[in-house]
Residue, then its C-alpha position, 0 to 999 in steps of 0.5 A: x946392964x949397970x944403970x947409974x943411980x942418983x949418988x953415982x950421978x952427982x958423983x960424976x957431975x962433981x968430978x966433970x967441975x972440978x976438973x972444968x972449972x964453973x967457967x967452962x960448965x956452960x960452953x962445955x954444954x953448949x958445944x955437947x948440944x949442938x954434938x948431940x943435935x949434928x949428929x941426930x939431924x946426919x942420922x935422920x937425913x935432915x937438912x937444916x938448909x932445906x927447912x931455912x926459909x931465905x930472909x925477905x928485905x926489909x920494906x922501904x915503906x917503914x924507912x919513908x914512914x919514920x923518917x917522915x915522922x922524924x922530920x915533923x917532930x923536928 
């Protein structure tokens, strides 16, 4: 089984930037990571809303206090 070596590496990764562009390089990453991590979480059976805890509201205490504050430094 071939295995690519340094040279053949950096061969490859000039010939992905000339033919992308260096603009592209990071949304073409981007978008490959989140392929590469989809595609693990389907395999495994792992679901991301299961593991999401849902988000508190925020406390009205902290919006009394400040504008409290507020009005005495005024």
């Amino acid at each position: 089984m071939w295995t690519p070596g340094p040279l053949e590496i950096v061969i490859i990764l000039v010939i992905v930037l000339i033919i992308f562009g260096p603009k592209r390089l990071p949304d073409l990453g981007q978008s490959l990571g989140r392929g590469m991590r989809e595609f693990k979480d389907s395999v495994t059976g792992k679901d991301k809303d299961k593991d999401e805890l849902p988000q508190a509201a925020p406390d009205q205490s902290e919006s009394t206090t400040t504008s409290a504050a507020a009005d005495r430094q005024q």
